[in-house]
N, C-alpha and C positions, 0 to 999 in steps of 0.2 A: 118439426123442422130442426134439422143442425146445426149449429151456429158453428160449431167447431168439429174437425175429423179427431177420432178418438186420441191419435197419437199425439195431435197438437195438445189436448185435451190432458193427458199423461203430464208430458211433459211440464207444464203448466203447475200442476198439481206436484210434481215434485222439488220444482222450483221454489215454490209458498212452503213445500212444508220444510227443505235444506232451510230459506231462510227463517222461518219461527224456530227448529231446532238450533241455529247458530245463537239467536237473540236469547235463548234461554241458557243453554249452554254455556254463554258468555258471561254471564249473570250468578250464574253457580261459580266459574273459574273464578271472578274478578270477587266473591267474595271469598274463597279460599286461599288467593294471592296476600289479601287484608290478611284475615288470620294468621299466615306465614308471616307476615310483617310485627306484627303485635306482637306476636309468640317472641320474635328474635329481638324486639326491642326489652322486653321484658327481660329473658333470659343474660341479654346484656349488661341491666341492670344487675343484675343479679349476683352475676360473676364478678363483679367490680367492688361488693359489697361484701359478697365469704365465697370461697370455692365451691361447687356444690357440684358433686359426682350428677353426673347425665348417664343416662343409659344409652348405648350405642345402638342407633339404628338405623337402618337403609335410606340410603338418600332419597329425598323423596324425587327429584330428577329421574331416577330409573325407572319407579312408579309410574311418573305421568308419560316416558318414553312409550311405555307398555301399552299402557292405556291408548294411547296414541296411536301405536302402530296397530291396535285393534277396531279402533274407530276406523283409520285407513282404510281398512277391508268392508265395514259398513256404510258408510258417508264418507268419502274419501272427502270432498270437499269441505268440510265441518273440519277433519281434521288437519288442513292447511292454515282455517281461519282462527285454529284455538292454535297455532304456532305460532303466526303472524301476529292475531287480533288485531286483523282490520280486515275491509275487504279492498284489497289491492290485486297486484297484476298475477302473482302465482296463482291465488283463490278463485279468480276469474278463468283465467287457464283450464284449472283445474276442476270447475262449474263447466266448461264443455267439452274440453275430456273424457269429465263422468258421465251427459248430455247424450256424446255422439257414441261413446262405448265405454261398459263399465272398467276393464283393464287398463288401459291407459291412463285411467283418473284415481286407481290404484299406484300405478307404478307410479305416477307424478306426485299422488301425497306420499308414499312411502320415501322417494329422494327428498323432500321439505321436513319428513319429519324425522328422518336419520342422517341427514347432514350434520 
């Protein structure tokens, strides 16, 4: 006996795994945010104490742009919720968006994440 039609069924299953991918997701970001934090505290100290030559490298902003606007095209919704971090009114938008058809929930994380 079926409890559920396959599509309700689908959707369901994509729903549980958007949100465990966000909860973990989140967990990786929020501890790479820390590390950037450390890093720059230290480096602060640092400079204040003798000049010390840095090497010049890409800001990490354009990295995680990238990053970003690649997610878009995979989990569009993942990719609103690691701009925002939170789940508010874009993220949810953008949870039926991707829901009711995959492009629209493209185009809507790619304006949130190139704004």
């Amino acid at each position: 006996m079926k409890i559920f039609k396959p599509g309700i069924t689908a959707a369901l299953l994509l729903i549980f795994f958007m949100l465990g991918s966000v909860n973990i997701a989140d967990a990786a970001f929020a501890g790479k945010k820390k590390q950037a934090h450390t890093e720059t505290a230290i480096s602060s100290e640092t400079t204040m104490l003798a000049p010390v030559a840095v090497p010049v490298t890409p800001p990490a902003s354009d990295t995680n742009t990238i990053l970003l606007v690649i997610l878009s095209f995979l989990l569009p919704p993942l990719a609103v919720f690691l701009v925002y971090n939170e789940v508010g009114t874009p993220f949810l938008v953008n949870l039926i968006l991707t829901l009711l058809f995959w492009i629209p929930g493209v185009i809507h994380a790619l304006y949130h994440v190139l704004k």
